[in-house]
C-alpha positions as CSV (number, residue, x, y, z in Angstrom):
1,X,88.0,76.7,150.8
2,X,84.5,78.5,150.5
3,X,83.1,80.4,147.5
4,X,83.7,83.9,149.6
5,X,87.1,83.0,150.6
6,X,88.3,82.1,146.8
7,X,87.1,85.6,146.1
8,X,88.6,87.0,148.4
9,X,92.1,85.5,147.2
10,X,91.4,86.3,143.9
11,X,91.1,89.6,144.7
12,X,94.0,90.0,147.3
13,X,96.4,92.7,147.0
14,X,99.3,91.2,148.6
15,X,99.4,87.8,147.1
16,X,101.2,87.2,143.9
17,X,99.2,83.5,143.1
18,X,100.9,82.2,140.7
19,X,103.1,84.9,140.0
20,X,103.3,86.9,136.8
21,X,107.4,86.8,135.2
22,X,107.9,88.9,131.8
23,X,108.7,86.7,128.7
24,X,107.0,83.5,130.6
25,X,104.5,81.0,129.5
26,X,101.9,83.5,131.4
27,X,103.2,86.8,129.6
28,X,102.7,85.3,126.1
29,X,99.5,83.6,126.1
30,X,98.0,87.1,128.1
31,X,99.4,89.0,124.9
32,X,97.9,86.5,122.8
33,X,94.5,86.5,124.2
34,X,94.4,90.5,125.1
35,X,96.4,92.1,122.4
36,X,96.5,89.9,119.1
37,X,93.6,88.2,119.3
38,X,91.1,91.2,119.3
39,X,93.6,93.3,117.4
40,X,93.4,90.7,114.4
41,X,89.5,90.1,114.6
42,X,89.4,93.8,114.1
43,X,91.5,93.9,111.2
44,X,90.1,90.8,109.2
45,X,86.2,91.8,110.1
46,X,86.4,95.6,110.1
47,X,84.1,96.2,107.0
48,X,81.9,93.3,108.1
49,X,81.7,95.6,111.4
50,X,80.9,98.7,110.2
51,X,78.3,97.9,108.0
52,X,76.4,95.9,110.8
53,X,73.6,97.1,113.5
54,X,76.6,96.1,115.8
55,X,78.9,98.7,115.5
56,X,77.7,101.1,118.0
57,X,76.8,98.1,120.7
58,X,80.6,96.9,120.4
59,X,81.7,100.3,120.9
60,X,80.2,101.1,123.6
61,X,80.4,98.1,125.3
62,X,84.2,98.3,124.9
63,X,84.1,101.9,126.5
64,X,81.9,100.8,129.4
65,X,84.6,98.0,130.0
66,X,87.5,99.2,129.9
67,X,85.7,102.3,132.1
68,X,84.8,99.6,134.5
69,X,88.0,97.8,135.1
70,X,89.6,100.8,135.7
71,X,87.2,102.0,138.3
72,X,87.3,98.5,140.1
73,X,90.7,98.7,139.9
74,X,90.9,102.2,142.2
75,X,88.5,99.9,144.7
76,X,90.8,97.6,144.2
77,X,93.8,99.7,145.6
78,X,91.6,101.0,148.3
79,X,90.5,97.6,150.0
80,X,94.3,96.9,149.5
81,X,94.9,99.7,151.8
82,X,96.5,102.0,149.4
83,X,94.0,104.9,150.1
84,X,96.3,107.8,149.5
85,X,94.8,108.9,145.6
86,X,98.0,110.2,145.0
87,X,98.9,106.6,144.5
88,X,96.2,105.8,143.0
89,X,95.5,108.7,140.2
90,X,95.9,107.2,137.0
91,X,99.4,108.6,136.4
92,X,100.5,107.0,133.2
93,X,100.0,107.5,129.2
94,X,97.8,104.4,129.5
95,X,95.4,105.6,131.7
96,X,94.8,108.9,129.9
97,X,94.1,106.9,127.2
98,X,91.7,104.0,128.3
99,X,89.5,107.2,129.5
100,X,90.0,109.2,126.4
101,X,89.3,105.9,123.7
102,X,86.3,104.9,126.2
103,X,84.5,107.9,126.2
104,X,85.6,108.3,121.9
105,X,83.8,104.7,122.0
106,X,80.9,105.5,123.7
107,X,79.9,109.3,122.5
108,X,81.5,109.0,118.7
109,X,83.5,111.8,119.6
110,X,86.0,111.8,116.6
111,X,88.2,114.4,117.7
112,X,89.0,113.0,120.8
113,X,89.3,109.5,118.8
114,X,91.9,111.0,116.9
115,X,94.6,110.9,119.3
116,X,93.8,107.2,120.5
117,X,95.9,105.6,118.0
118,X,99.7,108.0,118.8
119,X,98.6,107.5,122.6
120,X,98.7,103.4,121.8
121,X,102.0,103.0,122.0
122,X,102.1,102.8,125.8
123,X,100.5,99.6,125.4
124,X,102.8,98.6,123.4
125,X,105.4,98.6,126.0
126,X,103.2,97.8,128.6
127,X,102.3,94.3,127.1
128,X,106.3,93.8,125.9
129,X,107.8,94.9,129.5
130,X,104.7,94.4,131.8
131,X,105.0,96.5,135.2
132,X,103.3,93.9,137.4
133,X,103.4,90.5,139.2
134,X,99.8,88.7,139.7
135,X,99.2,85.8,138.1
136,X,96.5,84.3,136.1
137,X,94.6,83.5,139.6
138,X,94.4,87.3,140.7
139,X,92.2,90.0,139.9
140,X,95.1,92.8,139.6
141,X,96.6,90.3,136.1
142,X,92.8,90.8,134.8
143,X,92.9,94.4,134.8
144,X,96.2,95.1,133.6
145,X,95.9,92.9,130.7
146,X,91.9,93.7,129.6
147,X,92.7,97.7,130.2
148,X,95.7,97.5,128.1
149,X,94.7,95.2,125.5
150,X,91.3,97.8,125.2
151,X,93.5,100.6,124.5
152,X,94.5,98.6,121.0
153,X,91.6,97.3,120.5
154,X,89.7,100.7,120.8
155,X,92.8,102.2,119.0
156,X,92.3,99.7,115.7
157,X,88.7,99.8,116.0
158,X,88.4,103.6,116.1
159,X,90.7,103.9,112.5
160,X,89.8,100.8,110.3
161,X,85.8,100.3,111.5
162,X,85.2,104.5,112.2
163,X,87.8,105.2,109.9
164,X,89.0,108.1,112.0
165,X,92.4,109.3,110.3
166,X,95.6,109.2,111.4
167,X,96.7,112.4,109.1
168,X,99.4,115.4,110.7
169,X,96.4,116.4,112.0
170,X,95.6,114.1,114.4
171,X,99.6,114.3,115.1
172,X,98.9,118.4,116.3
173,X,95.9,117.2,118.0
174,X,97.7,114.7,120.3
175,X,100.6,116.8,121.0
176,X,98.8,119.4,121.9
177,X,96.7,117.7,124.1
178,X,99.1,115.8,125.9
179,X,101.4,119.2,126.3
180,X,99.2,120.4,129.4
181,X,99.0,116.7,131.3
182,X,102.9,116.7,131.1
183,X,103.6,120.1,132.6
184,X,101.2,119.6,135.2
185,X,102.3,116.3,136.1
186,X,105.6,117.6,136.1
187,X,104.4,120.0,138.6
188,X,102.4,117.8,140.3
189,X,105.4,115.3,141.1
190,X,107.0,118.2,142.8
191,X,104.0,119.7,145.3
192,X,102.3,116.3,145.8
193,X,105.9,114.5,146.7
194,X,107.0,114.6,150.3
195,X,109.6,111.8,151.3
196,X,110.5,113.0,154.9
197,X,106.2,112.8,155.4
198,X,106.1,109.3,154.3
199,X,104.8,110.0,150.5
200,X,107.2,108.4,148.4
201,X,108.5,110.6,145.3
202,X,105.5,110.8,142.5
203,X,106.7,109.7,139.5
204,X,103.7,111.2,137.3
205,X,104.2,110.2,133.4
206,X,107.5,108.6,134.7
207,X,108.6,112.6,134.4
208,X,110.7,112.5,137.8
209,X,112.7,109.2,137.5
210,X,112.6,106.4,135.2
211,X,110.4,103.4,136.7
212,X,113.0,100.8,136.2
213,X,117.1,100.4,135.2
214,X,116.7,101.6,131.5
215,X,119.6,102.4,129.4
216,X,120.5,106.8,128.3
217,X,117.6,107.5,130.7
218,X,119.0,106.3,134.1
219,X,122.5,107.0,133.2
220,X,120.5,111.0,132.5
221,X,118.7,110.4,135.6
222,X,121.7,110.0,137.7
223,X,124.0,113.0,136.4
224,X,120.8,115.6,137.2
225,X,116.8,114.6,137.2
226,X,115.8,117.7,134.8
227,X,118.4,116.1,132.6
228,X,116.0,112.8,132.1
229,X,112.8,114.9,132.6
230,X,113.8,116.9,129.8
231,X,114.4,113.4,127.6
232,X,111.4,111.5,129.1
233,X,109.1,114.9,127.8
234,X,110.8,114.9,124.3
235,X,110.2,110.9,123.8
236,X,106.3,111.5,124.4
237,X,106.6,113.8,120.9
238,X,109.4,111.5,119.3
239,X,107.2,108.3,119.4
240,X,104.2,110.5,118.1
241,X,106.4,110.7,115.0
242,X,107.4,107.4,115.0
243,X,103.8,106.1,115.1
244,X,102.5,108.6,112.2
245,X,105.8,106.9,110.2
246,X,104.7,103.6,111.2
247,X,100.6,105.3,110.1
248,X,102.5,106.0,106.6
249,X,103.9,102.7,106.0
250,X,101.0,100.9,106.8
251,X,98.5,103.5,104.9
252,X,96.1,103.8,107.4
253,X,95.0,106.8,105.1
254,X,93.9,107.0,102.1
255,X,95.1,110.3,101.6
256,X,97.4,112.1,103.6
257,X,97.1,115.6,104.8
């Protein structure tokens, strides 16, 4: 096999490789390297970081990666033949949030860096029930796992080395921001949505049906969809609560507002 057709098989969108299981071998070392790894460098060498000529290099260069992978990614898709961008808009709390904590990386923006840590916790479920299947030896396992593990590490680096809060503040600020991208994509899984053309249903924020068999919300799915849109908009807000709880227990600020 030459050089250009390994790299072309690593960057195949219809071969698995050695295909990616949850709770395998694979799913726990890609945790360990993406998730804790960074997250605890972070934690044990934040003031070492902030004081440093470094702080604004790592930043950035962790905004202009993430920024990068995600880009590829949509190339990715398209060489793959999936050129219709309503597939390939990024649809989910996680890729709001690898733009939003990239460009609060890059620019310094604290405002914006404010919500990064309540929009984490799609990561969090995205690395503990992963919603793909390449393995090690494909591009697409790169990509999930390096955006997704950037959105933590942005998240931890943007409170403990910035020392952006995590006050009811930042809670307002993230509600309120996310309020508008929910009702449009609610919207836009209705007008952009047209089984009998060929479009499959959109599933925007996983507003119009849940993305897999999942306990309350299917069983609310199948006795009327506005019934689980409803729940699925009200979660969004009830795990911003539960993470500024969890920001309380672990006094992420010194003083709260």
């Amino acid at each position: 096999m030459t050089i250009v057709d390994s790299f072309r098989l690593f960057f195949n969108y219809e071969d698995f490789g050695h295909q990616f299981y949850e709770f395998s071998l694979q799913h726990l070392i890609a945790t360990i390297v993406f998730a804790v790894i960074p997250v605890t460098v972070i934690i044990f060498f934040r003031k070492r970081i902030a004081s440093s000529r470094f702080d604004k290099a790592i930043a950035i260069s962790a905004g202009i990666v993430g920024m990068t992978f995600e880009f590829v990614q949509y190339y990715w898709h398209y060489i793959g033949g999936q050129t219709d961008w309503r597939n390939i808009y990024p649809t989910t709390l996680c890729g709001l949030t690898i733009y939003l904590s990239s460009y609060a990386m890059i620019t310094g923006n604290r405002t914006i860096g404010s919500v990064i840590y309540y929009y984490s916790y799609g990561a969090f479920f995205s690395f503990l029930l992963p919603q793909q299947s390449f393995g090690y030896d494909r591009f697409r396992f790169y990509a999930y796992f390096v955006i997704h593990g950037l959105i933590f590490f942005n998240s931890t680096y943007l409170v403990l080395v910035r020392g952006i809060r995590t006050d009811r503040k930042a809670l307002f600020t993230s509600g309120l921001i996310l309020l508008p991208v929910l009702s449009i994509s609610i919207l836009f899984n209705n007008i952009f949505s047209d089984p009998a053309g060929g479009v499959v249903q959109m599933n925007y924020f996983y507003l119009d049906h849940p993305p897999f068999d999942f306990p309350v919300y299917s069983w609310l799915y199948e006795k009327h969809s506005f019934l689980y849109t409803t729940a699925a908009f009200v979660s969004y807000y009830i795990l911003f609560l539960v993470m500024h709880l969890v920001a309380r227990v672990l006094n992420l600020n010194k003083t709260e507002v």
